[in-house]
N, C-alpha and C positions, 0 to 999 in steps of 0.2 A: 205676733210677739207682744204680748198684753204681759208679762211679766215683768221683775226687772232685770237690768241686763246682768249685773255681777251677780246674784243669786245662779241669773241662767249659766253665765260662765262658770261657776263653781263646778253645776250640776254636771253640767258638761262633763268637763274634766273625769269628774267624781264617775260618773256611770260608766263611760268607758273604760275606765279603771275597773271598775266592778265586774263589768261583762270578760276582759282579759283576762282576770285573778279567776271569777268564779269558771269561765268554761274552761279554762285552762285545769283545775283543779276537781271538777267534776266529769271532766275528760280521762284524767290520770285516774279516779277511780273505776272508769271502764276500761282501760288498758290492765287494771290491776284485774280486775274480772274476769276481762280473754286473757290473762297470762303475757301480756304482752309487754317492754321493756315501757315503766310507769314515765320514767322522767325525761326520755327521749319523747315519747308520745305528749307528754304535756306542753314540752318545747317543739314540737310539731303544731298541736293546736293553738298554741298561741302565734303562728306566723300567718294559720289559717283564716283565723275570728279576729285578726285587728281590722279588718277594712266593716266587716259586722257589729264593733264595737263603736266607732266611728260613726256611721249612720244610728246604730239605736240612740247614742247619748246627743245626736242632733235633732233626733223624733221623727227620723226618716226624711226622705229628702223633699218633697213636696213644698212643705212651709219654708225652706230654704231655698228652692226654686223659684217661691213667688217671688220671695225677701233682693234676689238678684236680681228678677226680672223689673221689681218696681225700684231698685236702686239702675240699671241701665235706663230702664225707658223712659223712668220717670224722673231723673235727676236727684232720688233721694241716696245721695250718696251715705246718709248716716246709718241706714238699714244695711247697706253693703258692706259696711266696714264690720258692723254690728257681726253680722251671719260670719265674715272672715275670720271673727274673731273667735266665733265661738264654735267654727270648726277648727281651728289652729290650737283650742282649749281640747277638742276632742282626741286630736293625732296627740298633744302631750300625756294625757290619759296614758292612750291606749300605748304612746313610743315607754311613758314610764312605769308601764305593769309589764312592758315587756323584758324592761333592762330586770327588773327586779325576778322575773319571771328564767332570765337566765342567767344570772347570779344563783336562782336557786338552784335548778336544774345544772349547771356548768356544762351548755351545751352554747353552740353556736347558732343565733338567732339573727338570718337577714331578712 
């Protein structure tokens, strides 16, 4: 974590947002392709791609793995707060492209 932290929190957020909206939305235009019911299928893949959306806008899990393992082992608690935080930034992302996601769609998203 060589960045800094509220920029990364930001990003957070921001990507997995992007990743729900866009695959959500360029999903719907291949349901439009196979003839398939568009807004149902959108609010399908958006229950699919949040836990996908989640890791991309963490950068995958690795660097997060270390960030825990050197906040248990090594008592650097401020890295483990750090990493909690900035996946807690990612599930809001991802839980608020989803609300918005079925608001559009008026389809039921658990």
């Amino acid at each position: 974590m060589n960045e800094a932290f509220f920029p990364a929190f930001f990003e957070s957020f921001f990507i997995s947002f992007g990743v729900m909206i866009g695959g959500a939305l360029i999903g719907g235009i291949s349901a439009f392709i196979t003839g398939e019911p568009i807004l149902t299928k959108i609010a399908e893949i958006s229950v699919n791609i949040r836990i996908w959306a989640i890791i991309a806008a963490i950068g995958g899990t690795f660097d997060t793995v270390y960030s825990f393992e050197k906040g248990f082992l090594q008592g650097d608690t401020k890295d483990l707060f750090k990493q909690l935080l900035l996946i807690l930034s990612a599930m809001g992302g991802a839980q608020c492209a989803a609300e918005i996601i079925r608001w559009f769609t008026q389809e039921q998203i658990s």
